[in-house]
C-alpha positions in Angstrom: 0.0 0.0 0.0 1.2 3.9 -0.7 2.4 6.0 2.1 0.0 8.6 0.7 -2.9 7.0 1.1 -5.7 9.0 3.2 -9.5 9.6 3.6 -11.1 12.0 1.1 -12.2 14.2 3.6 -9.1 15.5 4.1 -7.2 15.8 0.6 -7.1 18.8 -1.8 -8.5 16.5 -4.8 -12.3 16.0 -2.7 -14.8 19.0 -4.8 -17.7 19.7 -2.4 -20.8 21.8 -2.7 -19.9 25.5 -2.1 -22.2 25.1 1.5 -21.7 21.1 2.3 -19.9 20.4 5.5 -16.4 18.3 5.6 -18.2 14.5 6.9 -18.0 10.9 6.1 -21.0 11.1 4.5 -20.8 14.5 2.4 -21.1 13.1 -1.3 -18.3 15.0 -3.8 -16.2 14.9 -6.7 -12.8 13.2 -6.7 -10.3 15.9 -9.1 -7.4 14.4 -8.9 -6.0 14.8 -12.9 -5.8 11.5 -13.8 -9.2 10.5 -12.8 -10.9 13.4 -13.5 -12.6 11.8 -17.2 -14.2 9.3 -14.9 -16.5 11.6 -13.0 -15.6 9.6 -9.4 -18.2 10.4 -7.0 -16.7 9.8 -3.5 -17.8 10.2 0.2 -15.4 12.0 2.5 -15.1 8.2 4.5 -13.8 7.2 1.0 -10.2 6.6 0.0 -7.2 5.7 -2.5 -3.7 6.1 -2.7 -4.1 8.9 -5.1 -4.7 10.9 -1.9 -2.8 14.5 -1.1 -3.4 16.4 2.1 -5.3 19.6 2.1 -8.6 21.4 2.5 -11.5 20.1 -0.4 -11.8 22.4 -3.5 -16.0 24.3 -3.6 -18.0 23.5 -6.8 -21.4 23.7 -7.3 -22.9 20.3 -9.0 -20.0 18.0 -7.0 -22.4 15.8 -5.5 -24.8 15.2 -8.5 -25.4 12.1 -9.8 -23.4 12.1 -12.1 -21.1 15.4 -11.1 -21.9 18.6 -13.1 -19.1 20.4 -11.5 -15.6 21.3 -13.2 -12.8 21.0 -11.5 -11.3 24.5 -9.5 -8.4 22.5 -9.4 
Protein backbone atom coordinates (compact mmCIF):
# COMPACT_ATOMS: atom_id res chain seq x y z
CA UNK A 1 0.00 0.00 0.00
CA UNK A 2 1.20 3.87 -0.66
CA UNK A 3 2.39 5.96 2.07
CA UNK A 4 0.02 8.62 0.68
CA UNK A 5 -2.88 6.97 1.10
CA UNK A 6 -5.70 8.99 3.18
CA UNK A 7 -9.49 9.61 3.58
CA UNK A 8 -11.07 11.97 1.06
CA UNK A 9 -12.22 14.19 3.64
CA UNK A 10 -9.09 15.49 4.10
CA UNK A 11 -7.21 15.81 0.56
CA UNK A 12 -7.08 18.75 -1.77
CA UNK A 13 -8.49 16.48 -4.77
CA UNK A 14 -12.25 15.98 -2.69
CA UNK A 15 -14.85 19.00 -4.75
CA UNK A 16 -17.73 19.70 -2.43
CA UNK A 17 -20.82 21.81 -2.67
CA UNK A 18 -19.94 25.52 -2.09
CA UNK A 19 -22.20 25.10 1.54
CA UNK A 20 -21.66 21.15 2.30
CA UNK A 21 -19.87 20.37 5.52
CA UNK A 22 -16.37 18.25 5.59
CA UNK A 23 -18.22 14.48 6.86
CA UNK A 24 -17.96 10.92 6.13
CA UNK A 25 -21.02 11.15 4.52
CA UNK A 26 -20.81 14.49 2.37
CA UNK A 27 -21.13 13.12 -1.29
CA UNK A 28 -18.32 14.96 -3.82
CA UNK A 29 -16.15 14.90 -6.67
CA UNK A 30 -12.78 13.24 -6.73
CA UNK A 31 -10.30 15.94 -9.14
CA UNK A 32 -7.37 14.37 -8.93
CA UNK A 33 -5.95 14.80 -12.90
CA UNK A 34 -5.76 11.48 -13.81
CA UNK A 35 -9.20 10.49 -12.81
CA UNK A 36 -10.87 13.41 -13.47
CA UNK A 37 -12.62 11.80 -17.18
CA UNK A 38 -14.19 9.33 -14.91
CA UNK A 39 -16.49 11.63 -13.01
CA UNK A 40 -15.64 9.56 -9.45
CA UNK A 41 -18.17 10.39 -6.97
CA UNK A 42 -16.71 9.84 -3.52
CA UNK A 43 -17.81 10.17 0.25
CA UNK A 44 -15.40 11.96 2.50
CA UNK A 45 -15.07 8.16 4.48
CA UNK A 46 -13.77 7.17 0.98
CA UNK A 47 -10.17 6.62 -0.01
CA UNK A 48 -7.23 5.69 -2.50
CA UNK A 49 -3.72 6.12 -2.68
CA UNK A 50 -4.11 8.86 -5.08
CA UNK A 51 -4.67 10.92 -1.86
CA UNK A 52 -2.80 14.46 -1.11
CA UNK A 53 -3.37 16.43 2.12
CA UNK A 54 -5.31 19.64 2.08
CA UNK A 55 -8.59 21.44 2.47
CA UNK A 56 -11.52 20.09 -0.42
CA UNK A 57 -11.77 22.36 -3.50
CA UNK A 58 -16.02 24.31 -3.64
CA UNK A 59 -18.02 23.54 -6.80
CA UNK A 60 -21.42 23.74 -7.29
CA UNK A 61 -22.90 20.25 -8.99
CA UNK A 62 -20.05 18.00 -7.00
CA UNK A 63 -22.39 15.84 -5.46
CA UNK A 64 -24.79 15.22 -8.46
CA UNK A 65 -25.38 12.07 -9.76
CA UNK A 66 -23.38 12.07 -12.11
CA UNK A 67 -21.14 15.38 -11.06
CA UNK A 68 -21.91 18.57 -13.06
CA UNK A 69 -19.10 20.41 -11.51
CA UNK A 70 -15.57 21.35 -13.24
CA UNK A 71 -12.84 20.97 -11.49
CA UNK A 72 -11.34 24.51 -9.51
CA UNK A 73 -8.42 22.49 -9.37
Amino acid sequence: MSDNWGLCRDCKWWQIEPDAAIENPTMGLCIDAELQPYLVRVSGNSGCNRFMEGKPARAEGSSCQPPEAVPQR
